[in-house]
C-alpha positions in Angstrom: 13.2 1.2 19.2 9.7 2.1 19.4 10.1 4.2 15.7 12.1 2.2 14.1 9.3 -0.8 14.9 6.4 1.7 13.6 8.3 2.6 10.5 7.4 -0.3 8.3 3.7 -0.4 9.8 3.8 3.5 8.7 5.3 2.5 5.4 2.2 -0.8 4.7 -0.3 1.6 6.0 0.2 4.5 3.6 1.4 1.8 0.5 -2.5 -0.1 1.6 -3.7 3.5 1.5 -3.1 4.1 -2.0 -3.3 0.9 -3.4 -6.8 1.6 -2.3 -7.0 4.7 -3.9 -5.9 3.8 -6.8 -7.8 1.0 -7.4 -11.3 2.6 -6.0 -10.0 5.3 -8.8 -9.8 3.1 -11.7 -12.6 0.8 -11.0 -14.8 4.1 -10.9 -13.2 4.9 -14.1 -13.6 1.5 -15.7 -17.4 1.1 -14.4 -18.4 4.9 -15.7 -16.7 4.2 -19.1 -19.3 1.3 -19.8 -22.2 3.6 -18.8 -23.3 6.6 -20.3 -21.3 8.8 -18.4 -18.8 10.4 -20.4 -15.3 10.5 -19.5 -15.0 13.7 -20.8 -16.8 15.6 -18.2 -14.1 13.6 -15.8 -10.9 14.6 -17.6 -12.6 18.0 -17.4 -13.0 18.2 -13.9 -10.3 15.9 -12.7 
C-alpha cells in the first residue's frame, strides 16, 4: 500500500523537478539572449 501511495508523489516530484529545470533553462537562455552574451558560445558548450 505504502508504494503504490508514494508512486504519484514520486511521479509530481520528478514532473516539479523538470518543469523547474526547464524553465530555470530557458529563462537563462531568454535573459542571456538580450545581453551581450552570445548564444553561440552556449550552443558550443551545451
Amino acid at each position: 500500500m505504502y508504494i503504490e501511495m508514494m508512486y504519484p508523489v514520486f511521479i509530481m516530484m520528478v514532473i516539479f523537478i523538470v518543469g523547474i529545470f526547464v524553465f530555470a533553462t530557458t529563462l537563462q537562455r531568454y535573459h542571456s539572449a538580450g545581453e551581450k552574451t552570445d548564444i553561440r558560445n552556449y550552443n558550443d558548450y551545451g
